[in-house]
C-alpha positions as CSV (number, residue, x, y, z in Angstrom):
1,X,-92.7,14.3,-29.3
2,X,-92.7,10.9,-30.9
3,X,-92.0,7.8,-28.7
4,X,-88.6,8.3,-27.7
5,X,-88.7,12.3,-26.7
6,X,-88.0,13.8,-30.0
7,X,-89.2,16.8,-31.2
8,X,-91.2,16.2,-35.1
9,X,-92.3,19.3,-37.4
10,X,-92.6,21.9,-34.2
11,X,-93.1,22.2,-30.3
12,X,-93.7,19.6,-28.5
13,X,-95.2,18.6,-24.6
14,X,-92.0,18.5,-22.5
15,X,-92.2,17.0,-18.7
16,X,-92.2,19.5,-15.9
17,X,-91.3,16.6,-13.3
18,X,-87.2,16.2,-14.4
19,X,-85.6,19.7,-13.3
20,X,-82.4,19.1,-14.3
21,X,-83.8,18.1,-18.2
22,X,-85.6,21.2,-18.1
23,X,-82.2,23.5,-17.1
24,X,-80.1,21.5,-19.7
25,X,-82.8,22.0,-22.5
26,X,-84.6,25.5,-21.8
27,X,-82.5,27.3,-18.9
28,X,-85.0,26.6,-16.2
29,X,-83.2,26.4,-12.9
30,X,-84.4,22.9,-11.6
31,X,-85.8,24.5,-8.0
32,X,-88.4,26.4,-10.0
33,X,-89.7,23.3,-11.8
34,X,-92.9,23.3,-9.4
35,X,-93.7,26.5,-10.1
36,X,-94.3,25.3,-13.7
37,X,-98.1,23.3,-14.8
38,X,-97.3,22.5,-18.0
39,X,-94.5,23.1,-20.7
40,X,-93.9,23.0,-24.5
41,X,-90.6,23.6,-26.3
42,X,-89.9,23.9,-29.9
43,X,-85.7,24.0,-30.9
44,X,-83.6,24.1,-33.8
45,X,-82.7,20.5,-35.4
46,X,-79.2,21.3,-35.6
47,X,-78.1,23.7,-33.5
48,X,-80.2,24.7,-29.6
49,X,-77.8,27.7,-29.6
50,X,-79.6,29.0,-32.9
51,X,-83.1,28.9,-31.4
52,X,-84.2,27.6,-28.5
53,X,-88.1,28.3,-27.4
54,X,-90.4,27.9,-24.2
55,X,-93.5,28.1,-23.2
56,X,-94.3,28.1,-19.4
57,X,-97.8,27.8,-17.2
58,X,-97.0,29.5,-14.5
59,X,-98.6,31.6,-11.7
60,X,-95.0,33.2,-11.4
61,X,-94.5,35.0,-14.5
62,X,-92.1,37.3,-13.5
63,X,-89.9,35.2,-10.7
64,X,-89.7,32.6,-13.8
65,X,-88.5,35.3,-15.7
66,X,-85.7,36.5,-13.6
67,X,-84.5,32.9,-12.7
68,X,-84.2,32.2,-16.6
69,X,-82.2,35.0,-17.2
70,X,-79.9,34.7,-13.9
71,X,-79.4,31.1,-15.1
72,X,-78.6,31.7,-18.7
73,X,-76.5,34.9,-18.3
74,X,-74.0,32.9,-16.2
75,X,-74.2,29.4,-18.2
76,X,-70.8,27.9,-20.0
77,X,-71.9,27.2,-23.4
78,X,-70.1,24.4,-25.4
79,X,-71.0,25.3,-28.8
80,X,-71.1,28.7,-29.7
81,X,-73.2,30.9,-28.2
82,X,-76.6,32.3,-28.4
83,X,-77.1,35.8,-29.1
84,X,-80.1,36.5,-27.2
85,X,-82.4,35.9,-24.8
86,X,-86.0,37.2,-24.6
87,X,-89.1,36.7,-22.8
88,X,-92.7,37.6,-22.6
89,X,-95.3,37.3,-20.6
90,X,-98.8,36.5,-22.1
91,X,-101.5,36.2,-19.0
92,X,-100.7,33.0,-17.5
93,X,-98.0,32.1,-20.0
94,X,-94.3,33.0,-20.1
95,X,-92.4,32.3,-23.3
96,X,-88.8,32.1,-23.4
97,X,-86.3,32.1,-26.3
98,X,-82.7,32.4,-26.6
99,X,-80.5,32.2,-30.1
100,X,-79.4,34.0,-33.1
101,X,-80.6,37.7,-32.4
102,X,-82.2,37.9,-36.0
103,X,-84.6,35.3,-35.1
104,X,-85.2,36.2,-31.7
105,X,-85.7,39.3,-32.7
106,X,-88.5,38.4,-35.6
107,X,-90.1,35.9,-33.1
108,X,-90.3,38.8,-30.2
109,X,-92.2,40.7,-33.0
110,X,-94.5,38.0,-34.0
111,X,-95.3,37.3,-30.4
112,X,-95.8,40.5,-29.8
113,X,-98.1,41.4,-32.6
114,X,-100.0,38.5,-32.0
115,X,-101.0,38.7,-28.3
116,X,-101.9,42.3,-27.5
117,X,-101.6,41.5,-23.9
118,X,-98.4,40.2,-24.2
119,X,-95.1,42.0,-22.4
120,X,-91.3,41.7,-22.8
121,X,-90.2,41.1,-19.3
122,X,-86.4,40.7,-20.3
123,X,-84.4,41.3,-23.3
124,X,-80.7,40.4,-22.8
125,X,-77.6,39.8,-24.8
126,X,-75.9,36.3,-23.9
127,X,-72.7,36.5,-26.5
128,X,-70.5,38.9,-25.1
């Protein structure tokens, strides 16, 4: 992120310490903030309902999980809405994604192929 928060040619460090920033931007319910070391988030320049990405610390892989999904599932979107959500665990890492399903769907796949140890934990339409 350059000086005033903005994302520049990929992810970037985002703050774990503002819950609400972190609900508003990646879906993370503000109460699970603490369960959260460090964060990264990379989105499209245009549109955060195309692609939106995440990548957690967390000793709660799993809980995070859930509480993303619970959270976006029942969100009012503005814009349009994203197709899908997914996300994996990869040891003590959870990614999150949610957006068009075609590029969810190729980012699943390269995650995937990448990490051997990574899992899908959740895999759920958003655009009913």
């Amino acid at each position: 992120m350059d000086e005033e928060g903005n994302m520049i040619d990929g992810p970037a460090k985002i703050s774990t310490a503002d819950g609400e920033v972190l609900d508003s931007l990646l879906g993370v319910p503000a109460d699970k903030a603490g369960s959260i070391d460090n964060a990264s988030i990379m989105m499209h320049m245009m549109n955060a309902n195309t692609f939106t990405g995440g990548a957690f610390k967390t000793s709660d892989a799993k809980g995070l999980s859930t509480a993303i999904k619970d959270n976006l599932v029942n969100r009012q979107w503005m814009c349009g809405f994203p197709d899908t959500l997914v996300t994996i665990q990869v040891g003590d890492y959870l990614i999150s994604a949610f957006g068009n399903a075609e590029l969810i769907e190729t980012f699943k796949t390269k995650v995937t192929k990448t990490y051997s140890n990574a899992k899908v934990l959740c895999e759920e339409p958003l655009a009913f």
